[in-house]
C-alpha positions as CSV (number, residue, x, y, z in Angstrom):
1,X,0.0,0.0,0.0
2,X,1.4,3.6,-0.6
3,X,1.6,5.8,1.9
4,X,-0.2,9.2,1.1
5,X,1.9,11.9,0.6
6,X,2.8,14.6,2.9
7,X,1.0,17.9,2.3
8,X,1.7,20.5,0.0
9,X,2.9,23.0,2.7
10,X,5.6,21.0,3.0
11,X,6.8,21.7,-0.1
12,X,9.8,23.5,0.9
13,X,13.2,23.3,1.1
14,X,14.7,22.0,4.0
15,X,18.6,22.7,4.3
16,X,20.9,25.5,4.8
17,X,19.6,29.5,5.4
18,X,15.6,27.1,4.5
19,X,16.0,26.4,7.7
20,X,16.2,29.9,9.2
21,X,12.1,30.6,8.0
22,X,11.3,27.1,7.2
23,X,11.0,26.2,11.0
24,X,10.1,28.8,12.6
25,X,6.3,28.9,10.9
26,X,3.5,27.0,13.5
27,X,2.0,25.7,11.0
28,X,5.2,23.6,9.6
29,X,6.1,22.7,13.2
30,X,2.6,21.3,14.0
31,X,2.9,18.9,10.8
32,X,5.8,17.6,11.4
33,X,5.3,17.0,14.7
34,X,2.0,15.2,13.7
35,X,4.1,12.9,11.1
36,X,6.7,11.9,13.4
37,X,4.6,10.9,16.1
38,X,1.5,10.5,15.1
39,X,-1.6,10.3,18.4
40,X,-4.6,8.3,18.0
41,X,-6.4,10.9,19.5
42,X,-5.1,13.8,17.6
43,X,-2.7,16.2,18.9
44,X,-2.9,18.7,22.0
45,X,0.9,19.1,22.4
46,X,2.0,23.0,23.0
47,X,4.0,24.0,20.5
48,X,6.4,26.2,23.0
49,X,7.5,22.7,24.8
50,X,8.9,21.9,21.1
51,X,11.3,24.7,21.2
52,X,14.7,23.1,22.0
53,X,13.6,20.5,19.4
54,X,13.0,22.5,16.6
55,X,16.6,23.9,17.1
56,X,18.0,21.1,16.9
57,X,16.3,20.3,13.8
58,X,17.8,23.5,12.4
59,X,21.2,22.8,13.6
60,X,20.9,18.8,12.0
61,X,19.4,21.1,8.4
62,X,21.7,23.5,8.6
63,X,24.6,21.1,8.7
64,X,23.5,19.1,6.1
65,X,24.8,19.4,2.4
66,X,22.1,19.4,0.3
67,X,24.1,18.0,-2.5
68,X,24.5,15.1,-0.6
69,X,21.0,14.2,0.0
70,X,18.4,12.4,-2.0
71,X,15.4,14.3,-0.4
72,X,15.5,18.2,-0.9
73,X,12.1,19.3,0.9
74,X,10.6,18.6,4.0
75,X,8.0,16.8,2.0
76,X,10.5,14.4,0.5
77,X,12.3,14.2,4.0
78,X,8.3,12.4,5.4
79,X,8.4,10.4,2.3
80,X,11.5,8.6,2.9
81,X,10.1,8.9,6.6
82,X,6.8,6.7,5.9
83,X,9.0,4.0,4.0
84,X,11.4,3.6,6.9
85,X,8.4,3.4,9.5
86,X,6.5,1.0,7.0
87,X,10.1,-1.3,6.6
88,X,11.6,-1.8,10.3
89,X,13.2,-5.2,9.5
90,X,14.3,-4.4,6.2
91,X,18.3,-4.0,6.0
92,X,19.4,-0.8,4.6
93,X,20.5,-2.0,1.0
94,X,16.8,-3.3,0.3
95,X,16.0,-0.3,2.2
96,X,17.3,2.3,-0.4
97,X,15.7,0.2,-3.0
98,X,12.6,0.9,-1.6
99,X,13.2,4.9,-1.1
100,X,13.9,4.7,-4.7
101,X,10.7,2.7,-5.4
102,X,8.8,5.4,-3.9
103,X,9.0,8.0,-5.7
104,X,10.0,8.6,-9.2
105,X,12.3,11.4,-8.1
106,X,14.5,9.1,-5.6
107,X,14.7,6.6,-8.4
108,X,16.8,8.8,-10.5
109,X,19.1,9.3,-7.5
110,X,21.6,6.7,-8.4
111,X,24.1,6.8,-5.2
112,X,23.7,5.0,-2.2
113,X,25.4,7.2,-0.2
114,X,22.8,10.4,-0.7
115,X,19.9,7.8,-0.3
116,X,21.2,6.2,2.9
117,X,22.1,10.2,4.0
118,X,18.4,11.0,4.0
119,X,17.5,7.6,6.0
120,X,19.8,8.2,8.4
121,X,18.5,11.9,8.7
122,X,14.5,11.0,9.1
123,X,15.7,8.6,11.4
124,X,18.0,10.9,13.7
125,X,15.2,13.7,13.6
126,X,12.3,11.4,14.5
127,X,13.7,8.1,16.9
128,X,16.1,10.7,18.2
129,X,18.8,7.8,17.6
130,X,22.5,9.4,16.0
131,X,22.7,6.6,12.9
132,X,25.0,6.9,10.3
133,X,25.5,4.0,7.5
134,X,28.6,6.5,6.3
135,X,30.2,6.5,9.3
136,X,32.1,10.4,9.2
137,X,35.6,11.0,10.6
138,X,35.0,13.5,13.4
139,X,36.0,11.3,16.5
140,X,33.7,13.0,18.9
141,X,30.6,11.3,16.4
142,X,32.2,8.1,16.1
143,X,32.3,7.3,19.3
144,X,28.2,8.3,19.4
145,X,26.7,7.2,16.3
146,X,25.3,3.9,15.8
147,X,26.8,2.3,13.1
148,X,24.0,1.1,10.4
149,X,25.7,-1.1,7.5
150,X,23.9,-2.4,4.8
151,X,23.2,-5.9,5.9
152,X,20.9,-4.4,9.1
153,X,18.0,-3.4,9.4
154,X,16.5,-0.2,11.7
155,X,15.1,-3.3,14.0
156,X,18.6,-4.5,14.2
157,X,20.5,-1.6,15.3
158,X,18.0,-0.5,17.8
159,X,17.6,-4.1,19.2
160,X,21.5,-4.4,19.5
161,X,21.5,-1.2,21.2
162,X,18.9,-2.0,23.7
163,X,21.2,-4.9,24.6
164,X,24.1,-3.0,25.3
165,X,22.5,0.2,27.6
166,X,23.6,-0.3,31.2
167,X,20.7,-1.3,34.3
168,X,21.0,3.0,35.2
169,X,19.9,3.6,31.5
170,X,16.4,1.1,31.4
171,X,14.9,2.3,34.7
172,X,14.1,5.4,36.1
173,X,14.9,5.5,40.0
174,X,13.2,7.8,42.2
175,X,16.6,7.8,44.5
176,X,18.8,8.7,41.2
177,X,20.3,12.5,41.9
178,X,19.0,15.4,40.1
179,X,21.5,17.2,38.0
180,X,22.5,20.3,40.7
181,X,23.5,17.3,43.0
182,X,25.7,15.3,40.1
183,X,27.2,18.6,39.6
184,X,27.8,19.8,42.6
185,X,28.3,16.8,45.1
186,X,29.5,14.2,42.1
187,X,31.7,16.4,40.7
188,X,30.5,16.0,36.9
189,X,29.9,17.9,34.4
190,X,26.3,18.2,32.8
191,X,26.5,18.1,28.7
192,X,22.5,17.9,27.2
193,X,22.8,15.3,24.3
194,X,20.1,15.1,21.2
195,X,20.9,11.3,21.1
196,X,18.9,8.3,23.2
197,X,21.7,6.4,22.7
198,X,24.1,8.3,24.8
199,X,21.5,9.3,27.2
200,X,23.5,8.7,30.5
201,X,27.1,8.2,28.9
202,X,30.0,8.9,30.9
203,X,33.0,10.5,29.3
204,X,35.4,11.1,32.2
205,X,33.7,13.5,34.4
206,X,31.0,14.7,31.6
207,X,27.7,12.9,32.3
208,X,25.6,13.3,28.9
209,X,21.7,13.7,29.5
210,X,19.2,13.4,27.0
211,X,16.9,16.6,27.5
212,X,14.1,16.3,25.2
213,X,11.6,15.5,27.4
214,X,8.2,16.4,25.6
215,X,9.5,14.8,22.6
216,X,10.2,11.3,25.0
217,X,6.8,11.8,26.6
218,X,5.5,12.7,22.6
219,X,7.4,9.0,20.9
220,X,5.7,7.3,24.4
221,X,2.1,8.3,23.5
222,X,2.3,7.7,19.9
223,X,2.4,4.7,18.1
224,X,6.1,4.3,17.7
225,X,6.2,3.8,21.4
């Protein structure tokens, strides 16, 4: 079954100085939040608790070459979106085959790497999981991302993932310290992180905390939780 397409006031593009006007328009925000995490009883989210989100959209946008993605609009970005959702257990190489199937557009994009730069993106800006099937060379990224190769599948990587994250990481203790006390009695130092998967990571003396928390509480309610 094809998934119907994103609305036209999507249309727009979504990378470099886009992003600067592109996100900052309610409407836009409220449809994207909508598609990401969609609520069976529609949505009566505040659009203000969204604002440290919506910056890091820009930031992820901003950094991004458009060159070097297959999607160029926001619209294209929820189309590649709605095949990854509909495909959890595919592995990416069928994945990108799929993208391509999509849309007549993405089936004239004949590199893998721009294809699997747009998955990875969608993915990053909606399970709030740092993926990267390309894995860069900025040290500080590799030590974060998950790596995604072509023989996996979305399913995989988060499953493997989910195996690996320590007892403090699954469970939410009442008795756990708030963050004044880490910093001030545990001697660390409080980094906010965009990525689940380093939620709780120590790096010497630098705790990393995952400070979305409407978008958590958002992914929870909806049907991807």
């Amino acid at each position: 079954m094809t998934a119907s397409r994103p609305p036209a006031t999507l249309d727009l593009p979504c990378f470099l100085n886009a992003c600067q006007t592109t996100f900052q328009r309610n409407d836009v925000r409220r449809i994207l939040i909508d598609a990401f995490w969609p609520l069976y009883q529609g949505s009566t989210d505040d659009l203000d608790n969204f604002r440290a989100y919506f910056a890091f959209v820009e930031w992820e946008c901003e950094n991004s070459i458009p060159s070097a993605h297959a999607a160029t609009t926001l619209a294209e970005l929820l189309e590649i979106l709605n095949v990854v959702k509909a495909n959890p257990a595919v592995r990416m190489s069928e994945l990108r085959q799929k993208v391509r199937d999509s849309n007549p557009s993405f089936g004239k994009v004949t590199n893998d790497v721009k294809i699997s730069a747009s998955i990875e993106l969608v993915v990053r800006l909606c399970f709030m999981i740092n993926v990267r099937n390309i894995m860069p060379a900025e040290s500080f990224t590799l030590r974060t991302a998950l790596p995604w190769p072509d023989s996996a599948s979305l399913q995989d990587i988060i499953q493997n993932w989910q195996k690996q994250v320590c007892p403090a990481q699954q469970s939410t203790r009442l008795n756990f310290p708030s963050i004044p006390e880490l910093e001030k009695i545990a001697g660390f130092t409080i980094r906010w992180t965009n990525d689940l998967a380093n939620h709780l990571e120590v790096d010497n003396r630098t705790l990393y905390v995952f400070h979305h928390v409407t978008v958590l509480r958002r992914i929870r309610e909806s049907n991807l939780g």
